[in-house]
N, C-alpha and C positions, 0 to 999 in steps of 0.2 A: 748642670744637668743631673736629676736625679736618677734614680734606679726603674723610677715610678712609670720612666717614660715608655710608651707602646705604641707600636706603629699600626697603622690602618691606614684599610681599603687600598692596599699596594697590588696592581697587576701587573702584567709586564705589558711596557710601551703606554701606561698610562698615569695619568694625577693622583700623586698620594700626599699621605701626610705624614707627619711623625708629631705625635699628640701627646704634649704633658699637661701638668696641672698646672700651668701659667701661660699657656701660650705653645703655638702649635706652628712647627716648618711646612712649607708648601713643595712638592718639586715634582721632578717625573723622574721615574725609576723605568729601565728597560732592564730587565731578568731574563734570560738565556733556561734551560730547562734543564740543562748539566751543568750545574753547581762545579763539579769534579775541576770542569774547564774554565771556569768563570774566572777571567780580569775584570774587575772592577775600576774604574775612572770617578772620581767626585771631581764635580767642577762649582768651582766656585764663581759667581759671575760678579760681572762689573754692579756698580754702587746701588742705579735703580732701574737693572735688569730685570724684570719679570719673567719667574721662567716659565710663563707662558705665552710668552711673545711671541710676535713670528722673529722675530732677529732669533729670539733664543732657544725655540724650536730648529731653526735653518742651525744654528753653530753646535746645538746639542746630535741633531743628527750629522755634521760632520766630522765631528769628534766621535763619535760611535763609529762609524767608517773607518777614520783613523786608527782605532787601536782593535776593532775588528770584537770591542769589550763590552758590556754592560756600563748604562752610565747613572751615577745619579746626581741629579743638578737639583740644587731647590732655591727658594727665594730665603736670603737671611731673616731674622724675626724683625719684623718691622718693614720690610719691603715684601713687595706683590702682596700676596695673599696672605702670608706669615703674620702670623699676629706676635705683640709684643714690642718692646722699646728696642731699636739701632742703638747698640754701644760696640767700643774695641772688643771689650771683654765678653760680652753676649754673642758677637758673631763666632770667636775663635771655641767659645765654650758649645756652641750648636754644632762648629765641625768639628768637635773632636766627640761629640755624640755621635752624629754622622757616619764618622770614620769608623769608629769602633763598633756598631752597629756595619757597617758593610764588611770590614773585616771578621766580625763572626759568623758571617752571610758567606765569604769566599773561601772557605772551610782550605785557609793556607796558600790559596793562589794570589797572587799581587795585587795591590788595593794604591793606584796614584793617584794621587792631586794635583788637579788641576784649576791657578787662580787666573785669571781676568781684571787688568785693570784692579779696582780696588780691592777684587778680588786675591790678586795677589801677594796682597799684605795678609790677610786671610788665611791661605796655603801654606805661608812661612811660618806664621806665630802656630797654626795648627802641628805640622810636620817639630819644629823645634819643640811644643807640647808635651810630644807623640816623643822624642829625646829622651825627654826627662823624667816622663814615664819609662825606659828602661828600655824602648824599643824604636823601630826606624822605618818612614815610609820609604816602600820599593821605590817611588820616585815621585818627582815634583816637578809639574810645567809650568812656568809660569810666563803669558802672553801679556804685553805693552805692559811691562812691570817697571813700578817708579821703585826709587830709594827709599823713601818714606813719604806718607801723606800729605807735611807741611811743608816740601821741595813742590809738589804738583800745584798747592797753591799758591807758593810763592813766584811760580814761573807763569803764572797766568798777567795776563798783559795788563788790564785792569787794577791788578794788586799791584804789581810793578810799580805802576804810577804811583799808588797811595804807599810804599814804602819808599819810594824820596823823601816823603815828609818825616820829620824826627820821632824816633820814637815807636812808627808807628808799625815797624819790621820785628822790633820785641814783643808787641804788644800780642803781633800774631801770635808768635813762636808762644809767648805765656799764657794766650789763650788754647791752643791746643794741648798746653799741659797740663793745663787745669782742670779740663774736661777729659783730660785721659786718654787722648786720641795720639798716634803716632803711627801704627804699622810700618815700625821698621824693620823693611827688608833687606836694608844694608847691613843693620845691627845681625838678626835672622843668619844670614850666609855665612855670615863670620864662621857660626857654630851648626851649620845644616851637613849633616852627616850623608843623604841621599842624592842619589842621582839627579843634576839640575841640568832641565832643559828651557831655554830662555829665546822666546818668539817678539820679535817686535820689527818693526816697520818703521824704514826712514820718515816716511813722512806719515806718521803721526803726529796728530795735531791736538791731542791732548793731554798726553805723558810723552815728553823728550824723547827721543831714539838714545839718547846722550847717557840717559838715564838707565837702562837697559845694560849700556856698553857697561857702566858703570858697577853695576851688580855683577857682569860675568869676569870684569877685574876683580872684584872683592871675592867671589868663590875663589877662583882661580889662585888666587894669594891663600885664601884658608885653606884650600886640601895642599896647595904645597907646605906652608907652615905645618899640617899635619898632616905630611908624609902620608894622605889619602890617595885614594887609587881610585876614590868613586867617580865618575863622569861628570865634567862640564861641559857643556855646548852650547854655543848662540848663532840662532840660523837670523839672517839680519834680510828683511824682505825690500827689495829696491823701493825706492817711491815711484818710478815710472809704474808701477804695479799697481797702485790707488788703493792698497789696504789700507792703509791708515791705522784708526785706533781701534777701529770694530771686526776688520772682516778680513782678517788674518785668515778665517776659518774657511773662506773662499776660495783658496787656494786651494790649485787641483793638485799638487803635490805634497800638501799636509798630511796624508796617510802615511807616503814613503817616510816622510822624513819623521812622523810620530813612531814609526813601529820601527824603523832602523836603529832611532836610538833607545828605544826600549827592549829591543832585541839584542845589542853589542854587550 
């Protein structure tokens, strides 16, 4: 992301854009009128989310709700309206445009991220980014979050079958290295310095619940390994509750439990 890049036609509670010289993000921006006050939320959505769906409209205004903050959600380049090619690198380089443009915008008030599903490989590679640039997101939520990309495909029932045959279980793993695709968020944790809050749902039927558990083990290990104090938390949502992998954000006590641990 260049310098080049400028945003338009941004009001509050409506479709904007953020416009460079290759290619242009889509999302909705909700702006508050006291900047002074402003919590900012970037959400990052699952794979081919449009944020201007009605799912994505209905979880964007619950998550607004939720943190009582300004939100801004867009579609990656390459999905919904966003122009441009889907790559690892292309998505993680929009949201640390993203970020840094909202965090000059909240002139010192809290700026978190929030990923979804594939989105939450997103969130991680962005915040570990946001590291090693010298500085650290106030916090990071990340809902039905895998370990990494090639675990979600490999546990699909389908591939399953075709990885009995020889061979052809490498063959994945080597294709997604080739292409440069991984989002791992197990790797991520290891070294995430911020506040993690981790939402998933037993019965999930797209990313494991297993897999969730899995990530709040791996934090949990890194801030003890370093002697960190920042917050871990996994709210684990029953399956008699029928969230599953989308509608986490349904839940009439998402607010509580958003601003209790953003407030501790």
């Amino acid at each position: 992301m260049s310098g080049c890049w400028q945003r338009r036609r941004v009001y509050p509670g409506r479709e904007a854009f953020l416009s460079g010289p290759e290619y242009e993000l889509n999302g909705f921006f909700f702006l508050r009128k006291n900047y002074s006050l402003l919590r900012k939320k970037i959400s990052f959505p699952a794979s081919l989310s449009h944020s201007g769906s009605k799912y994505s409209k209905q979880k964007k205004h619950s998550e607004r709700q939720a943190q009582q903050s300004d939100v801004s959600s867009r579609s990656s380049s390459g999905f919904g309206d966003s122009t441009g090619d889907p790559s690892e690198a292309g998505l993680t380089a929009d949201a640390l445009y993203l970020y840094h443009w909202a965090k000059a915008q909240s002139k010192g008030s809290p700026v978190y991220l929030w990923g979804h599903s594939l989105g939450s490989g997103v969130a991680t590679n962005t915040a570990v980014k946001i590291q090693e640039q010298g500085s650290a997101v106030d916090a990071v939520i990340l809902e039905a979050p895998y370990t990494r990309i090639g675990d979600v495909i490999a546990d699909n029932l389908l591939v399953k079958m075709y990885t009995l045959l020889p061979g052809v279980e490498s063959l994945l793993w080597n294709l997604l290295e080739k292409i440069n695709i991984s989002f791992a968020n197990d790797e991520n944790l290891k070294t995430l310095s911020s506040p993690l809050l981790i939402l998933h749902a037993e019965d999930d039927n797209i990313v494991p619940y297993r897999m969730g558990q899995k990530l709040y083990q791996i934090a949990l290990q890194a801030r003890k390994e370093s002697n960190s104090d920042a917050r871990v938390q996994m709210i684990t949502y029953r399956g008699n509750l029928g969230l599953s992998h989308s509608h986490i954000c349904l839940d009439p006590d998402l607010s509580d439990v958003v601003q209790t641990f953003l407030q501790t």
